[in-house]
C-alpha positions as CSV (number, residue, x, y, z in Angstrom):
1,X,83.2,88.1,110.6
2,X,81.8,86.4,107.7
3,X,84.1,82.9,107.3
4,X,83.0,80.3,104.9
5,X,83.5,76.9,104.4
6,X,83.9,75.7,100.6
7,X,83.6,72.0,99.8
8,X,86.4,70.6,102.4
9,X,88.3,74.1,102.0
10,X,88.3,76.3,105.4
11,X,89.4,79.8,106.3
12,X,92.3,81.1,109.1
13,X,92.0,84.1,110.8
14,X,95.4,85.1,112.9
15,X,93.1,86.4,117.0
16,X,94.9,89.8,115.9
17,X,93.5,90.6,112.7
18,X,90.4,92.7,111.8
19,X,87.8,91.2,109.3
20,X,85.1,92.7,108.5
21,X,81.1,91.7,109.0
22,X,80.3,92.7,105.6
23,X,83.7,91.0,104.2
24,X,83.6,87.4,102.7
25,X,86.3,85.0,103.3
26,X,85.4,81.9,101.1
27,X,87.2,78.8,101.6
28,X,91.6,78.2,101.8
29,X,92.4,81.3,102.9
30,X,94.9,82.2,106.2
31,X,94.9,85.4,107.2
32,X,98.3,86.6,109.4
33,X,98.4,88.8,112.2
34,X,97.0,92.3,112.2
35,X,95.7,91.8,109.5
36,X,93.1,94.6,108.4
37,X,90.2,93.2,105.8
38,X,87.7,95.9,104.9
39,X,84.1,95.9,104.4
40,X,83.1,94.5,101.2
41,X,86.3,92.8,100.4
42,X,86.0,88.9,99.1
43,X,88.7,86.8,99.3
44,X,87.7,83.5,97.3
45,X,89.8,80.6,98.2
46,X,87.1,78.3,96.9
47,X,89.4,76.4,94.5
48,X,92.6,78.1,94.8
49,X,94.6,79.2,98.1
50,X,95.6,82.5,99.4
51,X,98.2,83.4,102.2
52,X,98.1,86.8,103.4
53,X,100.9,87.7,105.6
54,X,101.2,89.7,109.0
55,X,100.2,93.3,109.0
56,X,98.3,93.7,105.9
57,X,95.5,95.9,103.8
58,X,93.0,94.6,101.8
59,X,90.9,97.5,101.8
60,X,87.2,97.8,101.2
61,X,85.4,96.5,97.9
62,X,88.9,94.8,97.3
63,X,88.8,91.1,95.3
64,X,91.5,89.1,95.7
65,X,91.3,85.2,93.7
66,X,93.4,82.6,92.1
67,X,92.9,80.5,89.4
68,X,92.2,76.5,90.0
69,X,94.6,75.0,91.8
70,X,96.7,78.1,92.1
71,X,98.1,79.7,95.5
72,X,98.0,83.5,95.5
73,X,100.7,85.0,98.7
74,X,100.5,88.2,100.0
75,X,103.4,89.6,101.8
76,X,103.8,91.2,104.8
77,X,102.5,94.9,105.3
78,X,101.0,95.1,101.9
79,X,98.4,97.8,101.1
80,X,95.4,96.6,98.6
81,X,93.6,99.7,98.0
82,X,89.2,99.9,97.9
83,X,88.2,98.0,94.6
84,X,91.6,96.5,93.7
85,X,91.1,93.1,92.0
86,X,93.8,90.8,92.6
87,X,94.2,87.3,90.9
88,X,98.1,86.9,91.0
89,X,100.4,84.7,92.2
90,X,102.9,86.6,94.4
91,X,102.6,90.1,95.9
92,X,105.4,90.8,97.8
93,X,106.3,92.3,101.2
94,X,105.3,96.0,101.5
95,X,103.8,96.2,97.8
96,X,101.2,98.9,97.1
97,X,98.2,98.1,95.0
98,X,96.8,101.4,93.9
99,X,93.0,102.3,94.5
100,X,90.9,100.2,91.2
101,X,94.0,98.7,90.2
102,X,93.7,94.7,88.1
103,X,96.4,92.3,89.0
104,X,95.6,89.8,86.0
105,X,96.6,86.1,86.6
106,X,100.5,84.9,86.8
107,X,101.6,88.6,88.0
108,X,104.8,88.6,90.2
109,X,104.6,92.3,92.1
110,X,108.2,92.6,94.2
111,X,108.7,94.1,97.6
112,X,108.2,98.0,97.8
113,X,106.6,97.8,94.2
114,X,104.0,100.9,94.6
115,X,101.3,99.8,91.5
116,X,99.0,103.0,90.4
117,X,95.3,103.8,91.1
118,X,93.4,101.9,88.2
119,X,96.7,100.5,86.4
120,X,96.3,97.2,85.0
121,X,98.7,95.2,85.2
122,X,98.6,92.1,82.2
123,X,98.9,88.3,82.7
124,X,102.5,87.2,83.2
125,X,104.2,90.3,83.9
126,X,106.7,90.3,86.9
127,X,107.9,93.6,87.8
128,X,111.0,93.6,89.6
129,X,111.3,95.1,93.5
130,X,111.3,99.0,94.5
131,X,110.0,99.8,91.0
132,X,106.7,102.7,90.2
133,X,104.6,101.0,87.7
134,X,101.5,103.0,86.6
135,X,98.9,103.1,83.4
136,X,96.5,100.5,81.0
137,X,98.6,98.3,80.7
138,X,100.6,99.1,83.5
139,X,104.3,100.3,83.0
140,X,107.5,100.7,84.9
141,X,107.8,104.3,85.0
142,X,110.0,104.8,87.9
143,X,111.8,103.4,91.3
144,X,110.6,103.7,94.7
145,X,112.3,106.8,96.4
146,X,112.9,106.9,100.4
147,X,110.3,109.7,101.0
148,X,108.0,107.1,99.1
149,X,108.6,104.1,101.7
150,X,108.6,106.9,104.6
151,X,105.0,107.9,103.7
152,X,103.9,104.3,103.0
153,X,105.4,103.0,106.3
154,X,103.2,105.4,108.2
155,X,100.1,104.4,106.2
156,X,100.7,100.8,106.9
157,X,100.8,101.0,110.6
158,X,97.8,103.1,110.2
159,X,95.9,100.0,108.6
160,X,97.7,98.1,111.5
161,X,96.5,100.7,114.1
162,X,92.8,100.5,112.6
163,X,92.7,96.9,113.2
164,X,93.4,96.7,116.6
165,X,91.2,99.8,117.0
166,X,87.8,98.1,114.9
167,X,88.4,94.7,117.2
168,X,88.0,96.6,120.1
169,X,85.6,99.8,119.2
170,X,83.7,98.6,116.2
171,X,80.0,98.0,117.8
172,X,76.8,97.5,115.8
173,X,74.1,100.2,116.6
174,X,70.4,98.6,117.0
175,X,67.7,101.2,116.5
176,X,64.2,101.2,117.0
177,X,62.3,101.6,114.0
């Protein structure tokens, strides 16, 4: 796990959660319970804070920051696809940040918000909860249906799943050159 210190700034892991080797978690950053944090994601908390809650994705290549002085909170069993950049101020509990999707600064996503691969998402937009927002810039084009949260459900406890399983099974391989 690659945990850094920034200036007097210092990161939390939950024992439960799964952070990569080839992650970087820079600075005020608390990470919750199963937790899953992929290779190549950074999370820079070096002069803002971010909360991540219990069960969540940040997949790999995934940025999350916040601007100075700013506190970034991700909700419980949220799913931040590979190469997402996140710089907002709330994602809420079971949000899905598409694959390449930009969360620009002072973005409010609500719970079960399911944001498209490579939407972007402008500075100061709020979207309200259980809402499909897809496009550049990103637009409500829908509401979350059942058989949406059904199929999400399962893919979060798969991130959950793969967390306990890369704690555990995840071994380096030395070879002999």
């Amino acid at each position: 796990m690659a945990l850094y210190r920034f200036e007097e700034r210092i990161p939390t892991v939950a024992s439960s959660a799964y952070v990569s080797d080839s992650a970087r978690v820079i600075g005020d950053v608390v990470i919750g319970e199963e937790c899953y944090i992929g290779h190549g994601a950074i999370l820079r908390g070096d002069y803002g804070s971010i909360r991540i809650g219990p069960g969540t994705a940040i997949e790999e290549n995934a940025v999350v920051h916040i601007e100075p002085n700013g506190l970034s909170t991700i909700g419980e069993r949220v799913t931040i696809g590979h190469g997402a950049m996140v710089h907002c101020n709330v994602i809420a509990d079971y949000a899905v940040i598409g694959m390449g999707a930009v969360i620009c600064y002072d973005v409010e996503i609500g719970t079960w918000c399911i944001i498209g691969e490579g939407s972007v998402v402008p500075n100061g937009q709020h979207i309200p909860p259980g809402k499909m927002v897809i496009g550049v810039p990103a637009k409500i084009v829908g509401d979350v249906q059942q058989k949406h949260k059904d199929f999400w459900i399962y893919g979060k406890q798969l991130y959950v799943d793969l967390a306990k399983k890369y704690r555990r099974e995840f071994k380096r391989i030395e070879t002999k050159g």
